[in-house]
N, CA, C and O atoms as CSV, one atom per row, in Angstrom:
chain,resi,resn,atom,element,x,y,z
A,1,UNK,N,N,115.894,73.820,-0.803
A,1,UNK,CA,C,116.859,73.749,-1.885
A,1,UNK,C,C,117.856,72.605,-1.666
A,1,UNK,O,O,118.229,71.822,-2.540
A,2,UNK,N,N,118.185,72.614,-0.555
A,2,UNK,CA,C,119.238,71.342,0.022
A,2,UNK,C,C,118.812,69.772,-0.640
A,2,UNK,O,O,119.399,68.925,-1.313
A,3,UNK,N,N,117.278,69.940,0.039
A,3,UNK,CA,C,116.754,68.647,-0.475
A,3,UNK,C,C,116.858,68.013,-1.710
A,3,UNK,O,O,117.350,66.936,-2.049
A,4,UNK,N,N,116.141,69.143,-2.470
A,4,UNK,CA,C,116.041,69.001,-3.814
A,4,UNK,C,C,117.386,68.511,-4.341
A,4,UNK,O,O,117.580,67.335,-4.647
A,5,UNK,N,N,118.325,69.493,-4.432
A,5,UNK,CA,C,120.081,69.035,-4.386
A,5,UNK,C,C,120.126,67.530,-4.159
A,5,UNK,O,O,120.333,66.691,-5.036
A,6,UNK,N,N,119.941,67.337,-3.078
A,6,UNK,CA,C,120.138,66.070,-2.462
A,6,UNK,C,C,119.140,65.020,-3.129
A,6,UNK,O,O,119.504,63.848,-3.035
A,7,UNK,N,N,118.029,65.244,-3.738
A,7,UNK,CA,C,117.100,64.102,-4.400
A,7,UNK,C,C,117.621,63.761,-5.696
A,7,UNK,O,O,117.562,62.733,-6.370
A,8,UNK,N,N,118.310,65.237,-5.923
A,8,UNK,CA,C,119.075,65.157,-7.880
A,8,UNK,C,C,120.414,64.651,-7.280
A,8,UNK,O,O,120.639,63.887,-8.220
A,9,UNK,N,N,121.105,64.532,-6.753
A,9,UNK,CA,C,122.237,63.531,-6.582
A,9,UNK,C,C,122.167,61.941,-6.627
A,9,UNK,O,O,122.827,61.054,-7.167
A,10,UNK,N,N,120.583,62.037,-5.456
A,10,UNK,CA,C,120.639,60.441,-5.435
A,10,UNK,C,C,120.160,60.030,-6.914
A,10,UNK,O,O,120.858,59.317,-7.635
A,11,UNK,N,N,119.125,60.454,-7.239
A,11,UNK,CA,C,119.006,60.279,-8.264
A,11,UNK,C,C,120.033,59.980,-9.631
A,11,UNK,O,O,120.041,58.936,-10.282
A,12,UNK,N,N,120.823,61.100,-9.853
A,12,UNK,CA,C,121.873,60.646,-10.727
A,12,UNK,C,C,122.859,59.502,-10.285
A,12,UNK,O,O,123.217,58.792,-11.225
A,13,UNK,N,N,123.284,59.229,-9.269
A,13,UNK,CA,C,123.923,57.844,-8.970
A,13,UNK,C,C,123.346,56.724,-9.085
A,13,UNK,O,O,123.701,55.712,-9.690
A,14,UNK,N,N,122.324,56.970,-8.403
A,14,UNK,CA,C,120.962,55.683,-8.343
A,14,UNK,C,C,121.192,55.250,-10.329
A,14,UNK,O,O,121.610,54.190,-10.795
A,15,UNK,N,N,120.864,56.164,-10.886
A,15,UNK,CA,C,120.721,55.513,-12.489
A,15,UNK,C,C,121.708,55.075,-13.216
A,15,UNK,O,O,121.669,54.193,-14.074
A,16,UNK,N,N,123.058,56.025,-12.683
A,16,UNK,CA,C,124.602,55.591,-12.892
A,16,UNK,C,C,124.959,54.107,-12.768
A,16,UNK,O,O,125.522,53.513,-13.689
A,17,UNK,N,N,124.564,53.413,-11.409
A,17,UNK,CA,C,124.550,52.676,-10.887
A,17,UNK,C,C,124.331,51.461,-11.434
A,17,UNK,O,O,125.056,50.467,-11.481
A,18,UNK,N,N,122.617,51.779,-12.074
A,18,UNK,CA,C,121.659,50.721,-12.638
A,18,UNK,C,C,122.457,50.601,-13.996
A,18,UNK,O,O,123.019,49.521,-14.176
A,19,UNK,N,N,122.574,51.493,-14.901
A,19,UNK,CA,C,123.198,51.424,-16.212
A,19,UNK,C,C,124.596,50.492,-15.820
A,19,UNK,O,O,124.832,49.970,-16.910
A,20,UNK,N,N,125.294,50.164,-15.191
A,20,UNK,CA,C,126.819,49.925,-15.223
A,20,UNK,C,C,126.140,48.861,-14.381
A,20,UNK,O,O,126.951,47.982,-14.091
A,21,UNK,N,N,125.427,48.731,-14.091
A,21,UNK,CA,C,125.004,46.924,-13.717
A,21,UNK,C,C,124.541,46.523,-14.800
A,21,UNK,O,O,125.233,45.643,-15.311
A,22,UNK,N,N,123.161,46.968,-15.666
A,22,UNK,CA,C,123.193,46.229,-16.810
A,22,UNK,C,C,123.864,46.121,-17.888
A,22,UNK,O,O,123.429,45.312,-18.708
A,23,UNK,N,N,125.006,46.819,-18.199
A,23,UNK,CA,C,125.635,47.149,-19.083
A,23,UNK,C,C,126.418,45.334,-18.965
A,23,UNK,O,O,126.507,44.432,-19.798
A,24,UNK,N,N,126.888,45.459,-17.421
A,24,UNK,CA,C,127.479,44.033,-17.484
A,24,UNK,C,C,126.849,43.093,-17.948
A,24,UNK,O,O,127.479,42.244,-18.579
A,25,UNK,N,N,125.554,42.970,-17.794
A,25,UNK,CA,C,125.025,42.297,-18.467
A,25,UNK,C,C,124.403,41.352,-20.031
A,25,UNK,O,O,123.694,40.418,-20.407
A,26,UNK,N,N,125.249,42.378,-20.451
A,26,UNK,CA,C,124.862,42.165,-21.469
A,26,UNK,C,C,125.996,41.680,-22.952
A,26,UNK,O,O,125.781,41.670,-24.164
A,27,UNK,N,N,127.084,41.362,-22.209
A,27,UNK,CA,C,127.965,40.843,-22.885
A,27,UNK,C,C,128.020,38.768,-22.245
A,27,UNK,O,O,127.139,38.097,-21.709
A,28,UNK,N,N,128.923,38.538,-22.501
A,28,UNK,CA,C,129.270,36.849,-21.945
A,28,UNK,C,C,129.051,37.321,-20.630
A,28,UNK,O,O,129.060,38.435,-20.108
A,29,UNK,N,N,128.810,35.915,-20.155
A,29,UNK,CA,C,128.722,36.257,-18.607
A,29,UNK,C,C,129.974,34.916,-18.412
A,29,UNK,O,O,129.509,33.942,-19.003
A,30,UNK,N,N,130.817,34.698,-18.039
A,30,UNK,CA,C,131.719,34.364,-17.344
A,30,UNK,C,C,132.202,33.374,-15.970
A,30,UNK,O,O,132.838,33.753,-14.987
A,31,UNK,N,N,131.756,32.211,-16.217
A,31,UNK,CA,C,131.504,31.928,-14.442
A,31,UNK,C,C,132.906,30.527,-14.164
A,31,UNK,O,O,133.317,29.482,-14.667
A,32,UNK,N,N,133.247,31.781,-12.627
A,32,UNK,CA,C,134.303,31.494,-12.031
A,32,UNK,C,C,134.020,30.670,-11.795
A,32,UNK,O,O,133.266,30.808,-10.831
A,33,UNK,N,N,134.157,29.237,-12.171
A,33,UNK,CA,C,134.395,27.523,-11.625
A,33,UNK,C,C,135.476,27.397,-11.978
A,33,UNK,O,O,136.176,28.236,-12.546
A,34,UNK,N,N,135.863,25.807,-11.536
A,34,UNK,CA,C,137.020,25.140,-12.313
A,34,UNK,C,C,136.700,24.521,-13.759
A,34,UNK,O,O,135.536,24.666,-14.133
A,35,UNK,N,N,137.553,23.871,-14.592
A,35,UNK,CA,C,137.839,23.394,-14.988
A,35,UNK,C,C,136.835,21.763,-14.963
A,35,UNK,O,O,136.262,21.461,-16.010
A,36,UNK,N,N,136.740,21.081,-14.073
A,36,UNK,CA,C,136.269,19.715,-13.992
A,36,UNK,C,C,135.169,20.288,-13.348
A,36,UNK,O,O,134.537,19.236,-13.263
A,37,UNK,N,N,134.430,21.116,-12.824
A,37,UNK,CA,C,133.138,21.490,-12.558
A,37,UNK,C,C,132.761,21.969,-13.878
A,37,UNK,O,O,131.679,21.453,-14.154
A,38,UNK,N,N,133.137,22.673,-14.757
A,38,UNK,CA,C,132.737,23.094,-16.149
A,38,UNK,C,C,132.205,22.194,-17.135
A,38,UNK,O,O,131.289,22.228,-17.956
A,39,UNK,N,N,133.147,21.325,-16.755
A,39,UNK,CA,C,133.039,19.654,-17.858
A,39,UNK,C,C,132.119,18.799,-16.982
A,39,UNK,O,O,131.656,17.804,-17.540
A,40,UNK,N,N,131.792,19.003,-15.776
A,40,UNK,CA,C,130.498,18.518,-15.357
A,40,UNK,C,C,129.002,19.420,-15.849
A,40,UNK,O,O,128.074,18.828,-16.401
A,41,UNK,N,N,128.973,20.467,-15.636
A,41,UNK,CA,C,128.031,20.943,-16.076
A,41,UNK,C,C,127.712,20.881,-17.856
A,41,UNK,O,O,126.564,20.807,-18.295
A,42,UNK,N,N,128.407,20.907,-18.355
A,42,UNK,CA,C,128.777,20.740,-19.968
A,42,UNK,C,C,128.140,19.107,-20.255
A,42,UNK,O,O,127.796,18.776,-21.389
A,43,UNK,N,N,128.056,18.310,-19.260
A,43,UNK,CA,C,127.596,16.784,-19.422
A,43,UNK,C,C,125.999,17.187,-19.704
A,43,UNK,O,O,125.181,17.186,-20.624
A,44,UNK,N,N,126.117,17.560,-18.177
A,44,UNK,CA,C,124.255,17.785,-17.728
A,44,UNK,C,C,123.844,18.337,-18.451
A,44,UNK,O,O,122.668,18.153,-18.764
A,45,UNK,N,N,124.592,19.247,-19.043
A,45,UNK,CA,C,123.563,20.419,-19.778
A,45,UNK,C,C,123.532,20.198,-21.576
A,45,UNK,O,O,122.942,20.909,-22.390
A,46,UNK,N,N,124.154,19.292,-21.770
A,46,UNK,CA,C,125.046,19.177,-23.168
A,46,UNK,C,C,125.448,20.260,-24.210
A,46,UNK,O,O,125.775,20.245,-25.397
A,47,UNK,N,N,125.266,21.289,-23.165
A,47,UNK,CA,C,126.213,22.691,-23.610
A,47,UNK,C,C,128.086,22.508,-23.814
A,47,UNK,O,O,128.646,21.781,-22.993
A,48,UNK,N,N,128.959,23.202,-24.928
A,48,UNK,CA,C,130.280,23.276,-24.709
A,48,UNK,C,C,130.721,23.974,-24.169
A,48,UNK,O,O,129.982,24.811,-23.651
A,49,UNK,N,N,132.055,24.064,-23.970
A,49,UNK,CA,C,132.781,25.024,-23.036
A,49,UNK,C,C,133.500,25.895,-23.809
A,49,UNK,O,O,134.326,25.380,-24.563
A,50,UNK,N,N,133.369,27.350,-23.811
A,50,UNK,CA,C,133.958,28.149,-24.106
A,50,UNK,C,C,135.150,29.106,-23.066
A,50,UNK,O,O,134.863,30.105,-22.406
A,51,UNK,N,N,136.748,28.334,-23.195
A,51,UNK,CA,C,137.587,29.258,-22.549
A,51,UNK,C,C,138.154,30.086,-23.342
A,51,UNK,O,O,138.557,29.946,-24.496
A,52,UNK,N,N,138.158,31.214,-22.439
A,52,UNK,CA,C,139.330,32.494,-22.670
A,52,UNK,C,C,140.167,32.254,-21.948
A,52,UNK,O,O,140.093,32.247,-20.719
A,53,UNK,N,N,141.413,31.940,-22.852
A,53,UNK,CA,C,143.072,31.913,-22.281
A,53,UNK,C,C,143.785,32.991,-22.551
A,53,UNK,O,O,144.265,33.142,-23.675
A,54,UNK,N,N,143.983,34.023,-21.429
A,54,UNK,CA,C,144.345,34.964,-21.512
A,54,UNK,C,C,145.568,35.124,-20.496
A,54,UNK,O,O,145.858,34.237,-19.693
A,55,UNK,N,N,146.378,36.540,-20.619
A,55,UNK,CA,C,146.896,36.619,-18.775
A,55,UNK,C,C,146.259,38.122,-18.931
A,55,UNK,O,O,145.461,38.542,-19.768
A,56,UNK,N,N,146.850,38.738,-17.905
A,56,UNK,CA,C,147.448,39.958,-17.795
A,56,UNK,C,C,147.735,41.472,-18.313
A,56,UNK,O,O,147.203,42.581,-18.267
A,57,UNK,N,N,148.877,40.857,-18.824
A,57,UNK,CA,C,150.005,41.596,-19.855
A,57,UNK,C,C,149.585,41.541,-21.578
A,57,UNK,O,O,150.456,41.840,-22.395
A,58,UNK,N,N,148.448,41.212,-21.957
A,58,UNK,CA,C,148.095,40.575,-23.528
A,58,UNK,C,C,147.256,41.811,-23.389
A,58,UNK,O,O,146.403,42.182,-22.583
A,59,UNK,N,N,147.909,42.404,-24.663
A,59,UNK,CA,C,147.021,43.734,-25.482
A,59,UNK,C,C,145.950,42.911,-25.942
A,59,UNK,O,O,144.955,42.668,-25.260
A,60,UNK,N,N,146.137,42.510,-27.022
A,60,UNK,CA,C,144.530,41.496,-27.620
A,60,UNK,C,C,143.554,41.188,-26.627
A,60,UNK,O,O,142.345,41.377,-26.766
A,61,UNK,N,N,144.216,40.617,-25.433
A,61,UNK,CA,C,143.299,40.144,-24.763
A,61,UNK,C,C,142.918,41.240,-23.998
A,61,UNK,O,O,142.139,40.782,-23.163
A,62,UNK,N,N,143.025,42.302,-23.844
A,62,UNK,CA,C,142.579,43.182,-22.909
A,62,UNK,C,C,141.271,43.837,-24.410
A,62,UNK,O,O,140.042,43.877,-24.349
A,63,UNK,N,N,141.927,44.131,-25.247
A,63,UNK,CA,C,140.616,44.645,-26.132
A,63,UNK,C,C,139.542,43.796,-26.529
A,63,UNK,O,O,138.499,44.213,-27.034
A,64,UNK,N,N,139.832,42.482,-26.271
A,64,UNK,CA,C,138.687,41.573,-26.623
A,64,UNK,C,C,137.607,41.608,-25.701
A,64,UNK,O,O,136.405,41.593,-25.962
A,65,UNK,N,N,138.355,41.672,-24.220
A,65,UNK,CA,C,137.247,41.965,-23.161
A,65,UNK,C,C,136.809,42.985,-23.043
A,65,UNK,O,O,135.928,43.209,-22.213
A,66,UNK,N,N,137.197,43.705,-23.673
A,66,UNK,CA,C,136.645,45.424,-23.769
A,66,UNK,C,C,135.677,45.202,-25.014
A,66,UNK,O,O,134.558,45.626,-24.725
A,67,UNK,N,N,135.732,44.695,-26.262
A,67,UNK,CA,C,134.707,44.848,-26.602
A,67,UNK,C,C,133.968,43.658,-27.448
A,67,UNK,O,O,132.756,43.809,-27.600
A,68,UNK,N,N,134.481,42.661,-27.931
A,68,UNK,CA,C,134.224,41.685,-28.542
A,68,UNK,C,C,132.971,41.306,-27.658
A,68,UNK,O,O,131.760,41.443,-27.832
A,69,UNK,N,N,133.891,40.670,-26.439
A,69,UNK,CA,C,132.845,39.633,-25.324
A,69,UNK,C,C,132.344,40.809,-24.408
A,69,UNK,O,O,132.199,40.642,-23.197
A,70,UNK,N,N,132.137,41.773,-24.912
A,70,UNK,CA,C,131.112,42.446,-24.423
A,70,UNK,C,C,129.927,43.286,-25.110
A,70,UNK,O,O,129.266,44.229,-24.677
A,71,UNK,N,N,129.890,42.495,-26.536
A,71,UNK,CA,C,128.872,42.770,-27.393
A,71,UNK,C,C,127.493,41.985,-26.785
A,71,UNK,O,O,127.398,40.799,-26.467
A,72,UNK,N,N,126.708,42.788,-26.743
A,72,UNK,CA,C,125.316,41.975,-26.719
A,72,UNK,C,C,124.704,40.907,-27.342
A,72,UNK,O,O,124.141,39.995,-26.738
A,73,UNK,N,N,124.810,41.011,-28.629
A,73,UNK,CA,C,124.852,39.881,-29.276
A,73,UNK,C,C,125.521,38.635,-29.550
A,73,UNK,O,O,124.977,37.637,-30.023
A,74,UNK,N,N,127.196,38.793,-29.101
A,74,UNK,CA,C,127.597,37.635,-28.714
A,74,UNK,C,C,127.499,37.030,-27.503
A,74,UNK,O,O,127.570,35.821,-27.285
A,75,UNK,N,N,127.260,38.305,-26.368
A,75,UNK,CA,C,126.990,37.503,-25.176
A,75,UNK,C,C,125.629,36.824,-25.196
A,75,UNK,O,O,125.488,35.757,-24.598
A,76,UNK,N,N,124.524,37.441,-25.915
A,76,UNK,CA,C,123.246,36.147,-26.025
A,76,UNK,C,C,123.183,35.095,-26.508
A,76,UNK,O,O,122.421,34.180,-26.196
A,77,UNK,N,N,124.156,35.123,-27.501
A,77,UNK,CA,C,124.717,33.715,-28.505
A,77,UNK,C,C,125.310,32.554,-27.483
A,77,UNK,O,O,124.911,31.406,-27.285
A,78,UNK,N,N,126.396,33.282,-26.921
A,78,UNK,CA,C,127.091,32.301,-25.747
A,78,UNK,C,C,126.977,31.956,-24.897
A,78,UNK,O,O,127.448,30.877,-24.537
A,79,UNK,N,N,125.976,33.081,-23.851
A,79,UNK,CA,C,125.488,32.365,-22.730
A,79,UNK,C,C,124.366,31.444,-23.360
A,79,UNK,O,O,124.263,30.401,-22.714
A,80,UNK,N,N,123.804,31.495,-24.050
A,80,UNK,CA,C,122.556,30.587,-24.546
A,80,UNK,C,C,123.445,28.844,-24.922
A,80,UNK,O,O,122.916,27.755,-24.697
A,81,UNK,N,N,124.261,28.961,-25.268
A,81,UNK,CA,C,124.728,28.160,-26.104
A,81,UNK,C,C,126.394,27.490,-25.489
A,81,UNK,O,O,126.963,26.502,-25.953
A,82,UNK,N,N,126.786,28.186,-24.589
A,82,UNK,CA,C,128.414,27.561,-23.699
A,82,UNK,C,C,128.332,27.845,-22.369
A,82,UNK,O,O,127.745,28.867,-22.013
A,83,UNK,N,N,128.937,26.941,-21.399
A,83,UNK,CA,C,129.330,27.139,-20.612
A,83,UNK,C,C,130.773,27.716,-20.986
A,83,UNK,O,O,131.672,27.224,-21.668
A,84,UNK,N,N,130.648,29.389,-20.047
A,84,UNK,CA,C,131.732,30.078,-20.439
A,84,UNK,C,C,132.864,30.265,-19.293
A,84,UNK,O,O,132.472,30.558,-18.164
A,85,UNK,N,N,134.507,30.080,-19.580
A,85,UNK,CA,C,135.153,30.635,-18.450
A,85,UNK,C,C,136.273,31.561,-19.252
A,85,UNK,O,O,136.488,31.564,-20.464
A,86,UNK,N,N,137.006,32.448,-18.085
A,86,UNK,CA,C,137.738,33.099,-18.558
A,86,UNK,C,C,138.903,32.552,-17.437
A,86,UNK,O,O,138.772,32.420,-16.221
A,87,UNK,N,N,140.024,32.299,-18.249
A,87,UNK,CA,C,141.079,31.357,-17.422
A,87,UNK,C,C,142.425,32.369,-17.792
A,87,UNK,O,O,142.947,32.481,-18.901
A,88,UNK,N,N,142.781,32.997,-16.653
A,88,UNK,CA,C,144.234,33.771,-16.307
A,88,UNK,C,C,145.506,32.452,-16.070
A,88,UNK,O,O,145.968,31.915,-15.064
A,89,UNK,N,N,145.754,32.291,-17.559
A,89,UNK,CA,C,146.823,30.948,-17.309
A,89,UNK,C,C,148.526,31.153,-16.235
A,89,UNK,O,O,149.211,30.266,-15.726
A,90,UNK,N,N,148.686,32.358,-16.230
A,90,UNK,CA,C,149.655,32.544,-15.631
A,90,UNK,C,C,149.590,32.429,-13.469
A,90,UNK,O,O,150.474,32.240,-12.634
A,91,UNK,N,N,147.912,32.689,-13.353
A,91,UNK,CA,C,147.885,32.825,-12.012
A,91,UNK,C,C,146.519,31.930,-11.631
A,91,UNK,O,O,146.275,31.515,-10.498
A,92,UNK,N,N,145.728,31.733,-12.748
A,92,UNK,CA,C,144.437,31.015,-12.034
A,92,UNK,C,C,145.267,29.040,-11.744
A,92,UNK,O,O,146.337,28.643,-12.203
A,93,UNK,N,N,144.149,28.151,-10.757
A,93,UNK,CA,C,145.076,26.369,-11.074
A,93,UNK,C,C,144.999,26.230,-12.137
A,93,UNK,O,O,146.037,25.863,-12.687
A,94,UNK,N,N,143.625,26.461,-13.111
A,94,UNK,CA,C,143.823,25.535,-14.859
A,94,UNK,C,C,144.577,25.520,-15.267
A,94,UNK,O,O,144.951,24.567,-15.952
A,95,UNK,N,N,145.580,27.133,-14.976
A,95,UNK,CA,C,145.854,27.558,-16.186
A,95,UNK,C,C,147.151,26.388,-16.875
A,95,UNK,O,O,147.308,26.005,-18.035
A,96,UNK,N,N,147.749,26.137,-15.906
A,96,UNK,CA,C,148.779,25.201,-16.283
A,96,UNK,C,C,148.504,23.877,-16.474
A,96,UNK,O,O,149.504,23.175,-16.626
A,97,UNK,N,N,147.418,23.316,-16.511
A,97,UNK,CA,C,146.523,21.667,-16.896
A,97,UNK,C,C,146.245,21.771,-17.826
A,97,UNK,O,O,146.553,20.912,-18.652
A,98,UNK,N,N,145.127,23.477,-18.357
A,98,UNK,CA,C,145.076,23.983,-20.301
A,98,UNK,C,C,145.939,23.704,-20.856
A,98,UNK,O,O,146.070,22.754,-21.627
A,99,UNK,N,N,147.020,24.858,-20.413
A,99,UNK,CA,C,148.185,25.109,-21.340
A,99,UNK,C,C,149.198,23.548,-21.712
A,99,UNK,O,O,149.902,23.216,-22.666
A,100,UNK,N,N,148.944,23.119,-20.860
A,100,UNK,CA,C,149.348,21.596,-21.370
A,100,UNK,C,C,148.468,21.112,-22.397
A,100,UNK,O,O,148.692,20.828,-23.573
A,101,UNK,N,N,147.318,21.074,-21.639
A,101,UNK,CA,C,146.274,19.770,-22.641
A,101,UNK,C,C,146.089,20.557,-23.535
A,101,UNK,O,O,146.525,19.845,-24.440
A,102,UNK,N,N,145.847,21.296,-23.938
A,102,UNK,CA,C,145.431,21.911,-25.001
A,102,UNK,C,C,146.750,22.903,-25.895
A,102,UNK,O,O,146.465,23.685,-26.802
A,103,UNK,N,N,147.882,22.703,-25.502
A,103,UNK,CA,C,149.284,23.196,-26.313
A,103,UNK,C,C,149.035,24.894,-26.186
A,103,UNK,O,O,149.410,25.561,-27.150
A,104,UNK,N,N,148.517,25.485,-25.219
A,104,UNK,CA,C,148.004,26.665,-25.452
A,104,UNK,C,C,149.831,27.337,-25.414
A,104,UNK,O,O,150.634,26.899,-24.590
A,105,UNK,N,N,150.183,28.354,-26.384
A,105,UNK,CA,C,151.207,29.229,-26.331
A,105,UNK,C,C,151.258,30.144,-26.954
A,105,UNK,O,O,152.320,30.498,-27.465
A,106,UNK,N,N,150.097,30.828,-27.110
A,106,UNK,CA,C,150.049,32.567,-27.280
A,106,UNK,C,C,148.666,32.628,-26.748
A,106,UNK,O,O,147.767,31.786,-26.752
A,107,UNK,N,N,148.738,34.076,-26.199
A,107,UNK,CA,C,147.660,34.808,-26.049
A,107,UNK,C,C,146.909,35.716,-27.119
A,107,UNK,O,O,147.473,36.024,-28.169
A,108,UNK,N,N,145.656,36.121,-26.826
A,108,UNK,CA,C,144.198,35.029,-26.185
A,108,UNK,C,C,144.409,33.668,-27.232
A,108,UNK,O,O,144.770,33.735,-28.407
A,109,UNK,N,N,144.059,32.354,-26.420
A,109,UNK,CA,C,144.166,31.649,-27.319
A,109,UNK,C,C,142.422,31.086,-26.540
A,109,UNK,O,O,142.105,31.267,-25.365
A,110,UNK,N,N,141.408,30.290,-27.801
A,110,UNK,CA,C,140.480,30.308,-27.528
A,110,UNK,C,C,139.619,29.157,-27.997
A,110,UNK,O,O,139.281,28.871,-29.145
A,111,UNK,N,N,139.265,28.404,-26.548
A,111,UNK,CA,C,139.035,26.546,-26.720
A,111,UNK,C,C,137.474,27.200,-26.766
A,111,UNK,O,O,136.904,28.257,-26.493
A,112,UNK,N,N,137.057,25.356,-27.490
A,112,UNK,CA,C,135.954,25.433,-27.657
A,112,UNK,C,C,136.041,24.168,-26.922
A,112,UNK,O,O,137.261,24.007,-26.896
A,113,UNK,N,N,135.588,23.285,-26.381
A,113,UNK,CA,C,136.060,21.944,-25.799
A,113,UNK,C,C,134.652,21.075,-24.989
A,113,UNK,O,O,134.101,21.841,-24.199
A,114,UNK,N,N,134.074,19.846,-25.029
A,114,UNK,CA,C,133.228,19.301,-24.617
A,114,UNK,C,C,133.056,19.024,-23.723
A,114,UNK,O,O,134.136,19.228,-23.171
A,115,UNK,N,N,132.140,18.486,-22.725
A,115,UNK,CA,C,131.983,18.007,-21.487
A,115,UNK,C,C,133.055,16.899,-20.869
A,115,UNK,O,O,133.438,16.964,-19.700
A,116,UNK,N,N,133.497,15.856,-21.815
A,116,UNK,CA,C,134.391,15.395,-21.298
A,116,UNK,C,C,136.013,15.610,-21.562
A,116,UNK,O,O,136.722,14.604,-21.599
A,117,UNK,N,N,136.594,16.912,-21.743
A,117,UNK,CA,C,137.326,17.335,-22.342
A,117,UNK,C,C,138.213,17.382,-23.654
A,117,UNK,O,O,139.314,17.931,-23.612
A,118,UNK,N,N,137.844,16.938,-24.550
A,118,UNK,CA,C,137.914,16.906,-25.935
A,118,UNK,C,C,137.548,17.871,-26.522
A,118,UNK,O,O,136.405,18.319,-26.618
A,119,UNK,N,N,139.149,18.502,-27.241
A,119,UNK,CA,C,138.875,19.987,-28.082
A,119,UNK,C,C,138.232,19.642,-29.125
A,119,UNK,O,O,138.339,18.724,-29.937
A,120,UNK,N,N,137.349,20.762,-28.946
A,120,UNK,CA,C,136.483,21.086,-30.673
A,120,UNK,C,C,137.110,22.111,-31.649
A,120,UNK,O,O,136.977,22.013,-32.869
A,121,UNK,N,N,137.931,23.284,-30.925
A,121,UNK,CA,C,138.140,24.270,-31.791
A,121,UNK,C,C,139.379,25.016,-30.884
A,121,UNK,O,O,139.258,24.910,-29.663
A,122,UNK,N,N,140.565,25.766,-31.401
A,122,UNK,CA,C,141.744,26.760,-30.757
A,122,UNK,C,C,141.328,27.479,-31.444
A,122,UNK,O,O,140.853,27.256,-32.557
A,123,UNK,N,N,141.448,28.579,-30.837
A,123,UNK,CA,C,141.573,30.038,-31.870
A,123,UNK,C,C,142.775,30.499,-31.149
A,123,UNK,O,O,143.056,30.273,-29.971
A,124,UNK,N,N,143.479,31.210,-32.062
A,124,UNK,CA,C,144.691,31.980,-31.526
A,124,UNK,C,C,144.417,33.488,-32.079
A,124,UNK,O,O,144.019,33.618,-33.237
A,125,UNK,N,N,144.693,34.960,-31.012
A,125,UNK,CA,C,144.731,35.892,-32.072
A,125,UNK,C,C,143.267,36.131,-31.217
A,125,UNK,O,O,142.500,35.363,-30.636
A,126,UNK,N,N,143.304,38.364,-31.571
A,126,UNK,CA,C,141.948,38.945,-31.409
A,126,UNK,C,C,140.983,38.192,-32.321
A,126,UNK,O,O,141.349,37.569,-33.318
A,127,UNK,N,N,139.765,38.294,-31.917
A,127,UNK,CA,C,138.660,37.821,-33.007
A,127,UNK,C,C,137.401,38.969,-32.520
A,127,UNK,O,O,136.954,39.237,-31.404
A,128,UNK,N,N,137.023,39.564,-34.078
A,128,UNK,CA,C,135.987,40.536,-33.601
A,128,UNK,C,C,134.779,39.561,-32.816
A,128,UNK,O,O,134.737,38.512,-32.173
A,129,UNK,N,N,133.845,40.611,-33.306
A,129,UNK,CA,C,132.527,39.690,-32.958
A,129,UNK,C,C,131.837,38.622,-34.291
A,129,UNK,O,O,131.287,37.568,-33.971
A,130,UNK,N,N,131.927,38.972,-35.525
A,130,UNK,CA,C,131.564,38.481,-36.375
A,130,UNK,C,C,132.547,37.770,-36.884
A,130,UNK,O,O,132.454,37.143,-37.939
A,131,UNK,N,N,133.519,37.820,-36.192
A,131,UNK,CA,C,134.741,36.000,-36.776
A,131,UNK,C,C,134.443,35.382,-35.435
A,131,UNK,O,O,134.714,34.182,-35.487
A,132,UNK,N,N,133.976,35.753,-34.221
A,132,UNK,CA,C,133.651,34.711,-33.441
A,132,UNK,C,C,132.502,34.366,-32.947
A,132,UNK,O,O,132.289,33.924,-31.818
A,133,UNK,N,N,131.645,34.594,-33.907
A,133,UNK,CA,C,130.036,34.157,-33.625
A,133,UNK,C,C,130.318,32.999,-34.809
A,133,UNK,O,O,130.132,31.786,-34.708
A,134,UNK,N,N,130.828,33.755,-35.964
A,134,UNK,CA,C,131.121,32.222,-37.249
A,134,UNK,C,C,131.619,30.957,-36.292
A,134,UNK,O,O,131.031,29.896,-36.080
A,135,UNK,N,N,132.656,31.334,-35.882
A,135,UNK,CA,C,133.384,30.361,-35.239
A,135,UNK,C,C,132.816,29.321,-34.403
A,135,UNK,O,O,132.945,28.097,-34.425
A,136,UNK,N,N,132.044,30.240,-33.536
A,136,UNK,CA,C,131.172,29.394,-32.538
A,136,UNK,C,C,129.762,28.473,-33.537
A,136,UNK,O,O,129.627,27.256,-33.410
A,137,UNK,N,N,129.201,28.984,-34.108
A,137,UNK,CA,C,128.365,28.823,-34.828
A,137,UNK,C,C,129.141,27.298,-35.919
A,137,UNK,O,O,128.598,26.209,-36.108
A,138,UNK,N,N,130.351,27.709,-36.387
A,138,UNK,CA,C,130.496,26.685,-37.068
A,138,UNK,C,C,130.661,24.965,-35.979
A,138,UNK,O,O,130.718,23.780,-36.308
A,139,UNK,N,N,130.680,25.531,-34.933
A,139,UNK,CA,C,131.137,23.852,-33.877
A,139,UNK,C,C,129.699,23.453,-33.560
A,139,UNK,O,O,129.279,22.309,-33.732
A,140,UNK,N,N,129.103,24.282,-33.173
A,140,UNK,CA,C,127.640,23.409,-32.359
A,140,UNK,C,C,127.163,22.861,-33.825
A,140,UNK,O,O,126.157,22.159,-33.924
């Protein structure tokens, strides 16, 4: 009986586990570089750059990552199609080189920007998923 117990435990974690790994998956995927490594890869790849300028303390921005950029369908749109970062302007280095170059002063505010840093698009303000698939969709 112990065993058994013990095979239905692992079992339910084991799948717990797997679900909340792919689950991550399946929104934007996010990758921690800088700034001038982004706009290098954005050359090579002639993909754009999609930042999230967020901090902290931003309601919007906490529900956007809860569910916008964690729709499936926008994360296949974007990883297919941007190099993506998510930039904490108050504590990550960019954040204060963005918020300059790009006039960023509200949160989430949201670049679309090229390999050699030249904005394509700000968004300021939550954006569901279907005002920011338009959005993206309208730059490439």
């Amino acid at each position: 009986m112990k065993k058994v117990i013990g095979v239905l435990f692992f079992a339910v974690v084991a799948v717990a586990l797997m679900s909340s790994f792919a689950g991550d998956k399946n929104g934007i995927e996010f990758s921690n570089i800088s700034l001038e490594k982004a706009k290098k890869q954005a050359s090579k790849s002639g993909k754009l750059i999609f930042i999230d300028a967020y901090t902290d303390w931003c309601g919007p921005c906490k529900r956007m990552a809860a569910t916008t950029f964690k729709d499936p369908e926008v994360g296949e749109f974007f990883n297919e199609n941007f190099i993506n970062m998510k930039v904490e302007m108050e504590k990550d280095a960019d954040g204060r080189e963005i918020a300059q170059r790009y006039r960023v002063r509200a949160y989430p505010t949201l670049l679309i920007i090229d390999g050699d840093g030249n904005l394509k698009k700000s968004i300021i303000g939550f954006k569901s998923k279907n005002q920011l698939l338009a959005i993206a969709e309208s730059v490439l």
